[in-house]
C-alpha positions in Angstrom: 61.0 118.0 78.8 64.0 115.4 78.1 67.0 115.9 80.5 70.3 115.4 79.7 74.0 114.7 81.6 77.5 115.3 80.3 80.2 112.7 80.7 83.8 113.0 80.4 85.8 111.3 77.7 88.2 110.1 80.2 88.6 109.3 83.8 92.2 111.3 83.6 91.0 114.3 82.7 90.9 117.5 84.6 89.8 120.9 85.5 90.1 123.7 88.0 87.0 124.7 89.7 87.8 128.4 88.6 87.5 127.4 85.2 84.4 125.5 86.2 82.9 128.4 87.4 84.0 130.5 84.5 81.6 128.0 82.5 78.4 128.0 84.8 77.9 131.7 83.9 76.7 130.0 80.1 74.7 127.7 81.6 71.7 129.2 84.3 70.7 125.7 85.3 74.4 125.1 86.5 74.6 127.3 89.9 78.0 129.0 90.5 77.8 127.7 94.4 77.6 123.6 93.3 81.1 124.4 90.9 82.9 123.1 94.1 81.5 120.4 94.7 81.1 119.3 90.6 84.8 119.4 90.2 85.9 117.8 93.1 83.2 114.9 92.3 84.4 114.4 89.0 84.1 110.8 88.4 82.9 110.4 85.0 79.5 112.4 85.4 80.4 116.0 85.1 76.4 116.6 85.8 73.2 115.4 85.0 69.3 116.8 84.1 69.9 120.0 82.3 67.7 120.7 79.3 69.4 120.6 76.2 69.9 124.4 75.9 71.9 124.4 79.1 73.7 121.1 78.5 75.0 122.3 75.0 76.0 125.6 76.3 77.5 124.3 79.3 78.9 121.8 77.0 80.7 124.8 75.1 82.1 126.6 77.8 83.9 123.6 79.2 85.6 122.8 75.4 86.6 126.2 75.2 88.7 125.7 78.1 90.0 122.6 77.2 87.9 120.3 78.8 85.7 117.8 76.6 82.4 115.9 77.3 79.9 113.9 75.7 76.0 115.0 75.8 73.4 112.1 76.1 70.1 112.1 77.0 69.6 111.3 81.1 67.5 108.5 80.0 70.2 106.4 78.9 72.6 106.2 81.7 72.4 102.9 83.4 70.3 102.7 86.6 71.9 100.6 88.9 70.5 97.8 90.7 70.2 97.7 94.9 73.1 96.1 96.0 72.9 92.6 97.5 74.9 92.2 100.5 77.6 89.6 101.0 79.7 88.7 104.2 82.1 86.8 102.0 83.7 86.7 98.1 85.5 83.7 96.9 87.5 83.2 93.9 87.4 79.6 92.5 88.5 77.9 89.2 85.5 78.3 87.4 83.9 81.6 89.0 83.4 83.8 91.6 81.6 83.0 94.6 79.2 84.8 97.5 78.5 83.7 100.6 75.2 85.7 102.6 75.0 86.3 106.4 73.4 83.8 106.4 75.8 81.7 105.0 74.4 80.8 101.8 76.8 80.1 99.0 76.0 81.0 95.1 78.9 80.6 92.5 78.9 82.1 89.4 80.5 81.2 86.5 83.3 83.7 84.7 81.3 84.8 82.1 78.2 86.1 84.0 80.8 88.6 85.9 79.6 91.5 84.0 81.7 94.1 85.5 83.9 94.2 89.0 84.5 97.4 91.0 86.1 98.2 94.5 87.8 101.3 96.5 87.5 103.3 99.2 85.0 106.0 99.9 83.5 108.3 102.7 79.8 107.2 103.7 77.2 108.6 106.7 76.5 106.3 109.2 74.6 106.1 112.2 76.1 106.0 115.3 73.7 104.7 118.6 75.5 105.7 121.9 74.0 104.6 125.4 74.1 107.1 128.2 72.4 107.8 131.4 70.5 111.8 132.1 69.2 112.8 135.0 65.3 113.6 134.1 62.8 115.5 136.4 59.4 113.4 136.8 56.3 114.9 138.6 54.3 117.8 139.3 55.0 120.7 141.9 56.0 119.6 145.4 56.2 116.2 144.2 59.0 117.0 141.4 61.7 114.7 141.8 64.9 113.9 139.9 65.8 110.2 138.5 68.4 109.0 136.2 67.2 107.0 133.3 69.0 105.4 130.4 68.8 107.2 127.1 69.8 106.6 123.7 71.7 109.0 121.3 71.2 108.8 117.7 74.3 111.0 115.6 75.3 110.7 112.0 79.0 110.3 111.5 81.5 110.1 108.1 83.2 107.0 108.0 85.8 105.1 105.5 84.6 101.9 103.9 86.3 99.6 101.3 83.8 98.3 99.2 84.1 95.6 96.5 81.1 95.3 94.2 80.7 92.5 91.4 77.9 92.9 88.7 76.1 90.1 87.4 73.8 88.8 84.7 71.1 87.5 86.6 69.9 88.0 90.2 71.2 89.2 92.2 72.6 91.7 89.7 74.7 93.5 92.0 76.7 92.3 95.1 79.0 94.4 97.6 81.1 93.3 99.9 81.9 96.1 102.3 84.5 96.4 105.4 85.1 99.7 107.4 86.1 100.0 111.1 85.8 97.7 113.6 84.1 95.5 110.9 85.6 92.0 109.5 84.5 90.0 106.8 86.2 87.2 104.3 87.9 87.3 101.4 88.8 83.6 100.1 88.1 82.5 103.5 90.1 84.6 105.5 89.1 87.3 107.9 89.9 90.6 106.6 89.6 93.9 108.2 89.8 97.4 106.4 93.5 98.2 107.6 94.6 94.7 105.5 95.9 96.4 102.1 97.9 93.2 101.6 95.0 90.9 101.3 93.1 93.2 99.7 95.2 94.0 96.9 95.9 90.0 96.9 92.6 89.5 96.0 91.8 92.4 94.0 94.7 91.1 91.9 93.0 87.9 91.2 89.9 89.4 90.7 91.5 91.6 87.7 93.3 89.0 86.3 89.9 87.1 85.5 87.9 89.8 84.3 87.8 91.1 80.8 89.8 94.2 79.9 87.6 96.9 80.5 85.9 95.1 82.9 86.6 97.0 86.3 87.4 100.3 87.8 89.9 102.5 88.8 89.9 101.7 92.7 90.6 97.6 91.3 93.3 98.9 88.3 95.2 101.9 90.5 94.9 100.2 94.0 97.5 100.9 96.2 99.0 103.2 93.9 99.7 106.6 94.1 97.0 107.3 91.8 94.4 105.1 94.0 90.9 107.2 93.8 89.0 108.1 96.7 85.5 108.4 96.3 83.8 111.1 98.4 80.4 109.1 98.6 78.8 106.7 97.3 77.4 108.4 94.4 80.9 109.0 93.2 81.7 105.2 93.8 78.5 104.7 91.6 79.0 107.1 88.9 82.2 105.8 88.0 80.4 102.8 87.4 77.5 104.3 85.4 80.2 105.6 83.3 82.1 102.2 82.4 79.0 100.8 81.5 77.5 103.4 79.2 81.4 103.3 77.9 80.6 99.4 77.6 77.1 100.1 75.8 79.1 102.3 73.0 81.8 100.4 71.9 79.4 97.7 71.7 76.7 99.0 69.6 80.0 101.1 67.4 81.2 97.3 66.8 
């Protein structure tokens, strides 16, 4: 059975989750309790893999409340690639370049930047903490208690700044990521996730070399009052997948 996603027609618009609720009750695949979270991750994806029946009605019930999408089939969203990752982006004459932790350079001419994208979103992380507990070892009589060293594993939400560049060969996706207590480069200066200044500075030259269309709204709206926050990755990603099925149309209508 073919599954399908609706996408909005623009990154601006918006709609209440009452009203998204109000429209779920069309559509049986679309359960009232995910409304919440579907309208506050409204990044150009408005959901995905509904059969057609549900998709169209759903579809329906969001126009009839003023809210718009376009129905494709699942299928042809983009996949994105893994991301590779870089400890350092430089901005040269003729390109951009990425530097490894390992310190290999690659440059890349302009026109093999397929598509540039950065902001800030919430990711999980794991957090290793070293500790001492006191343990009891033996049997009977012989129990005795020692301390030993121990190691705590807990998942925490953290803020990263992420700056991903898309290419036309490998690899096909870079990101360039800072969060707390993290530093990496940007044009060969240390930068740490607190540095708006530099980062806008290079986000700024990074815009002003790629095409129009050619980036998102965390590059575009950065350090505005507008500024998106993703809520994960996924949202970060979405976005993407968005831009470049927007891409994919114009470029097949011309």
């Amino acid at each position: 059975m073919s599954a399908y996603a609706l996408l909005q027609l623009s990154l601006d618009q918006t709609l209440s989750r009452e009203a998204m609720e109000e429209a779920s009750v069309a559509a049986p695949m679309v359960a009232r309790g995910d409304c919440a979270r579907l309208q506050r991750e409204l990044f150009g994806v408005v959901v995905r893999r509904l059969d057609e029946a549900n998709a169209r009605a759903f579809q329906e019930a969001l126009r009839r409340r003023g809210f718009e999408t376009e129905l494709v089939p699942d299928d042809d969203l983009f996949t994105l690639p893994g991301a590779f990752g870089v400890s350092e982006l430089r901005i040269e004459g003729e390109g951009i370049a990425t530097v490894d932790v390992y310190g290999r350079a690659r440059a890349v001419p302009w026109r093999a930047c397929v598509f540039a994208a950065a902001g800030w979103a919430e990711c999980e992380r794991q957090k290793t903490k070293a500790d001492l507990e006191w343990v009891v070892v033996g049997r009977g009589r012989y129990q005795r208690q020692e301390l030993r060293p121990t190691v705590k594993r807990e998942r925490e939400t953290g803020l990263q700044f992420r700056i991903e560049c898309f290419f036309a060969s490998d690899p096909m996706r870079v990101a360039w990521v800072v969060e707390e207590g993290r530093v990496a480069r940007l044009n060969g200066q240390p930068v740490r996730a607190r540095d708006a200044e530099a980062l806008g500075a290079f986000l700024d030259l990074l815009r002003a070399r790629m095409p129009e269309g050619r980036v998102n709204r965390g590059i575009t709206l950065f350090g505005g009052e507008r500024e998106p926050r993703y809520p994960n990755l996924r949202c970060f990603e979405e976005e993407i997948i968005w831009h470049f099925h927007r891409l994919r149309s114009a470029r097949l209508e011309g």
